[in-house]
N, C-alpha and C positions, 0 to 999 in steps of 0.2 A: 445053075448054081447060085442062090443066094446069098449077095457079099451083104453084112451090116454094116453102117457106117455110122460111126458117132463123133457128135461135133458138140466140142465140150464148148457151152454160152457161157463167157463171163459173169458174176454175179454183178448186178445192176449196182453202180456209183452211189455211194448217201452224197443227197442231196445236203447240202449245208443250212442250216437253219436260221430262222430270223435274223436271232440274238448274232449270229456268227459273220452273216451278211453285211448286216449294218457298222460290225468290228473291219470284215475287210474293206469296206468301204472308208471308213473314218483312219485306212490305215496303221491301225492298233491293233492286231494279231496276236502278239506276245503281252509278257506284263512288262517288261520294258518299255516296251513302246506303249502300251497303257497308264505308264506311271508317268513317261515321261508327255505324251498328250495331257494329262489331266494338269501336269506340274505348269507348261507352258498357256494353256489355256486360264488356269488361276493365276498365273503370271498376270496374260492382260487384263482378266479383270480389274485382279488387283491396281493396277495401274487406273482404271479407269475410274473405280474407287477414289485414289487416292487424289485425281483431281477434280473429279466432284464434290470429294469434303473442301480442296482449296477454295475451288468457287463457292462454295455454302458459305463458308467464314467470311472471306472477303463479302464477300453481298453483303453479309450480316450485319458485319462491319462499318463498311461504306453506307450501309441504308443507315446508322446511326447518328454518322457523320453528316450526313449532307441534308439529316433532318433538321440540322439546329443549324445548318448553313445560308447565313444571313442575306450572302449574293448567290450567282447564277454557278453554280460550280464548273459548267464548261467554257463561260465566258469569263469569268472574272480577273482582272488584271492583278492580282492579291491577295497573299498567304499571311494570315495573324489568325491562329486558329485560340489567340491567348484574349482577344476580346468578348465583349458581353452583348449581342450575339456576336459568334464570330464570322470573320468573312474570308472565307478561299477560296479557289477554283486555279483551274489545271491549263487554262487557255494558255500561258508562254513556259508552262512544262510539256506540253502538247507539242508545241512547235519546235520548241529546243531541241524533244526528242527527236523531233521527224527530220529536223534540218541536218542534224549533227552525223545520222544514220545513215541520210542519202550522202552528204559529203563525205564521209566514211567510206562507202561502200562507190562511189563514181570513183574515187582513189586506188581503191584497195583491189576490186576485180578484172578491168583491163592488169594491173600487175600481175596479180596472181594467178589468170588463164595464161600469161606471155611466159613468167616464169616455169610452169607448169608445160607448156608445150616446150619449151629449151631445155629441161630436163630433160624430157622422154624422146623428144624427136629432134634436137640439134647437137644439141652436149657432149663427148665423150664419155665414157664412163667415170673415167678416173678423175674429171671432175663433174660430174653430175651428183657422186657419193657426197663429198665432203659439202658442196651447196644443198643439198637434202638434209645433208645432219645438224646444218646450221639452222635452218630453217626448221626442223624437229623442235631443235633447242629454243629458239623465239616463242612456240608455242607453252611452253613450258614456265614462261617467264612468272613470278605474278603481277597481277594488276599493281599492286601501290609501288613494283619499281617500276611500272612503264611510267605512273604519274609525278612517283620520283622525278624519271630523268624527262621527264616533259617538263616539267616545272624549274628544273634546273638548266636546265639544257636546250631543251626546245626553244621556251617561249622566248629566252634573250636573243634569238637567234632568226626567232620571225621578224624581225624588226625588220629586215632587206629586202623578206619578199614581201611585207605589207606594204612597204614603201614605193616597191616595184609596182606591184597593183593598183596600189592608187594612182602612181602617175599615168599607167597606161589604160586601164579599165575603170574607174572613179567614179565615168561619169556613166556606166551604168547602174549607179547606188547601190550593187551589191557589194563592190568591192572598195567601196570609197572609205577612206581614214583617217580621222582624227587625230591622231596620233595615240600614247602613253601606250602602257602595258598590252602586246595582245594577247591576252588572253578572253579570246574571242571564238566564235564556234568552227570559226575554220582551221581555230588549232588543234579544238578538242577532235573536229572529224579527221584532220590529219595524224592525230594521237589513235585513235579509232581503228585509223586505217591500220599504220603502224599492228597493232595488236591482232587483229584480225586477218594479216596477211599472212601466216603460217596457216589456219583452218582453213582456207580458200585454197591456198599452197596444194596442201598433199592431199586433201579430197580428189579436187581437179587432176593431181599427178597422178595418183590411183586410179580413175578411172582411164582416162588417157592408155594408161598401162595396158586398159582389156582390149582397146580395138583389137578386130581380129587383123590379124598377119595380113589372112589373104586379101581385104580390101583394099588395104596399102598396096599389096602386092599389084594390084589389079589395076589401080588409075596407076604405077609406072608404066606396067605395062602399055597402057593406051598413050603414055606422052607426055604426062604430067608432071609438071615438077614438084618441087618437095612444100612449097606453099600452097603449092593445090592438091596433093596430098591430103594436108593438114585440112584444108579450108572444105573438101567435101566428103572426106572420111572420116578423121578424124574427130574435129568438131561438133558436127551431127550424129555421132555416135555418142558424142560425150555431154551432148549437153543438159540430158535429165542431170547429170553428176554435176556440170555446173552448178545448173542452177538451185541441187540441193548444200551443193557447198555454199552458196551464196548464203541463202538460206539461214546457214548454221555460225555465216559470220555476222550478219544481221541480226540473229539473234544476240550473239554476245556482245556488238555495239550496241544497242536499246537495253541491256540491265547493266550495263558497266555503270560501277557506283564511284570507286576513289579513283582512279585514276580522270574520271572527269573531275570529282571536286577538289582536286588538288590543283588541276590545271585553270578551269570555268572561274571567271568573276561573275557569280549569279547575279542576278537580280531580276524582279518581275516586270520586265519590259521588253517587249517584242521588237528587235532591231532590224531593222531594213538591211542594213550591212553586213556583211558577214564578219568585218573586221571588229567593228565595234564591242567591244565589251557589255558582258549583259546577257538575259538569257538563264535557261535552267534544262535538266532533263529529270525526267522522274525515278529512276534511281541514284542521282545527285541528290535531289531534294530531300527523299528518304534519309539515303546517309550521313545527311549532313544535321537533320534537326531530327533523326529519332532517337538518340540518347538523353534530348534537354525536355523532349515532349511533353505535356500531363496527359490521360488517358484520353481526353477530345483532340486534341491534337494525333495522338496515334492513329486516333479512329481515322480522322482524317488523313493520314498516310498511306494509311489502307485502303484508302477510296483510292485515291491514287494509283498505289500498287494495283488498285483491280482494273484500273484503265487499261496498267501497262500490262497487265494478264490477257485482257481481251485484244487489243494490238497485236502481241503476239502470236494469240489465235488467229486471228484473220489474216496474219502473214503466212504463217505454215500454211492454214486453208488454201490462201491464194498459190502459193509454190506449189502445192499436191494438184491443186488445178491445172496450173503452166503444164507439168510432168503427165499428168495426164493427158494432155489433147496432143503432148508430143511423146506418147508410150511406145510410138514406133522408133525412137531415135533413141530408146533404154538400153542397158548393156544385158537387161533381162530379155529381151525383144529380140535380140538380134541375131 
């Protein structure tokens, strides 16, 4: 007896095509997600645009300037951009900058990793809330009252620790004092710091926030206590996050324009001291003589400005470096 037996073959799968392949691949399948890839991606251009025209200008600019610049523009001890030729250069805007940022930022970042670890890992809650919200609020403030109360408040008030310093540190000539007004760079970095210690604050508190559970969980386990905890979980889990907080406070110490010139006694002389009176930074300088400028003179502030453009670059550059050779210690990594 012959049985027939039929075995019904699926029809063979369409293969997906080119056009369709390269969508799944790029993740854009829908027009959603089409619209919204093309909208993000001309996002960054755009951006990338838009600091390329910066830099064009500024060049433009500054090449105009520092053609009719009668001294060495990186060395010169002096801004009169009103003489016939004139003569300027950026050498104790250069330093001012660099001094005022580090002292800023040596102040500002042991505080606000200490604060930042006492919120999330010592604090209670029911006061960790109300110190976060204050520290929210400081972020908030704007620059001409921090320079207000620096200038009011501060500077009559440095008089005991300048005085302090010099009797005990003097005689390393950073800290030596002549006496009168200080308004000297170690008030503006201390202004600085002040300012900058909310953006260091909650970055670092935020990140902190992601350790996972279980790593914590894991050196109790083994015997640790709650500073060694901190010191080999914590910390090295968090410190790309530091260091882009730092980062982010460094940047807004090197363009803080009033609240230095409210506080800063310029002038174009590179002081050994820190107490000493004297000194400049280059969003100080800007702000102080771009409204009385003629247009060589402006040009010349732009040259400036393109200093403090590049500076900047090569600080982010150098922190994307740090973060990268330490991408193992990311909260993205981990």
């Amino acid at each position: 007896m012959d049985i027939s037996t039929t075995t019904d073959v699926p029809p063979p799968t369409p293969q997906p095509t080119v056009g369709e392949r390269k969508r799944a691949a790029r993740g854009a399948t829908r027009p959603g997600d089409r619209i919204f890839l093309g909208l993000s991606r001309g996002s960054g251009i755009l951006l990338l645009v838009i600091m390329a025209a910066i830099a064009v200008f500024l060049t433009y600019r500054a090449s105009l300037a520092i053609s009719k610049d009668h001294g060495n523009f990186l060395t010169t001890f002096e801004w009169n951009t009103n003489l016939n030729p004139p003569v300027f250069g950026i050498a104790v805007l250069a330093f001012g900058t660099v001094v005022s940022s580090i002292v800023a930022m040596a102040i500002a970042v042991p505080i606000a990793v200490a604060i930042a670890l006492f919120l999330t890992h010592y604090a209670p809650r029911k006061l960790s809330g109300p110190i976060a919200y204050v520290i929210d609020l400081l972020a908030a403030v704007p620059s001409i009252v921090y320079g207000l109360w620096g200038a009011l408040i501060l500077v009559p008030h440095m008089q005991g620790l300048y005085g302090w310093l010099n009797d005990y540190l003097g005689w390393t000539g950073i800290f030596s004092w002549e006496g009168g007004a200080p308004r000297a760079m170690l008030t503006v970095g201390i202004l600085l710091a002040i300012m900058i210690l909310p953006i260091i604050t909650n970055v670092s508190r935020e990140v902190f926030r992601q350790v996972p559970r279980m790593h914590e969980e894991a050196a109790l386990a083994l015997g640790a206590t709650r500073w060694e905890v901190v010191r080999m979980a914590v910390l090295p889990f968090g410190r790309s996050g530091v260091i882009s907080a730092s980062m982010l406070g460094l940047g807004r110490a090197l363009g803080e324009t009033m609240a230095v010139a409210t506080v800063l006694s310029p002038s174009y002389d590179i002081q050994a001291s820190l107490l000493d009176p004297g000194g400049g930074t280059f969003a100080q300088n800007i702000a102080s003589k771009f409204g009385e400028a003629t247009e060589q003179g402006r040009d010349a502030l732009i040259a400036s400005g393109l200093v403090l453009f590049v500076i900047t670059l090569l600080v982010n550059g150098a922190a994307r470096a740090i973060i990268a050779r330490r991408k193992e210690y990311s909260g993205a990594n981990a």
